[in-house]
N, C-alpha and C positions, 0 to 999 in steps of 0.2 A: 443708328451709327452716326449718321451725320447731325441729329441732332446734339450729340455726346462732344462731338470735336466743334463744331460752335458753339457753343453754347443756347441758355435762353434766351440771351437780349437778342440775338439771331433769329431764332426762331421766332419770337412775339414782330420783330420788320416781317419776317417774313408773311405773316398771318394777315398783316395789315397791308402789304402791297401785291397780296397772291389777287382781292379782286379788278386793283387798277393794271397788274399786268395781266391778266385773262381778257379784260375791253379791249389793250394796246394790242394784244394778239389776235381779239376777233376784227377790229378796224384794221390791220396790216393784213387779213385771210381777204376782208373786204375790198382794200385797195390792190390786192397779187389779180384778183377777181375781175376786178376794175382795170385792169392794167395789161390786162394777155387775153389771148384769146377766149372771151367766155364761155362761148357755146362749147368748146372744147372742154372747160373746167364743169361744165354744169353739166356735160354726157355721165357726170359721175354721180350725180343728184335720184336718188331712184325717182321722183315724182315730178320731178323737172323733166327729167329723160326722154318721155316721149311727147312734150312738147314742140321736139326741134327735129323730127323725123322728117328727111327729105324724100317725097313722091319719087319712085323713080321707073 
C-alpha cells in the first residue's frame, strides 16, 4: 500500500538508505547504552544477565 501511494523512486531511496539508517539506529541504541544507566539496560541481555549479580 505504501509502496503504491509513493511511488518507485521512493522505494528504490528507500532500499539504498534502509542499511545506513539500521547503523544510525544501532550507534544511537549504543550511545542510549552509553548514556544511562548500563547495568540497568544490560539486566535485559540474557547472557550479560548474570554477570552483574549482587552477593547478598
Amino acid at each position: 500500500m505504501l509502496n503504491k501511494s509513493l511511488g518507485p523512486c521512493y522505494n528504490e531511496l528507500m532500499k539504498y538508505w534502509l542499511p545506513t539508517a539500521g547503523t544510525w539506529g544501532a550507534v544511537g541504541g549504543v550511545g542510549l547504552v552509553w548514556a544511562t544507566d548500563w547495568h540497568l539496560i544490560l539486566d535485559w541481555v540474557p547472557y550479560i544477565n548474570g554477570k552483574f549479580k549482587k552477593d547478598k
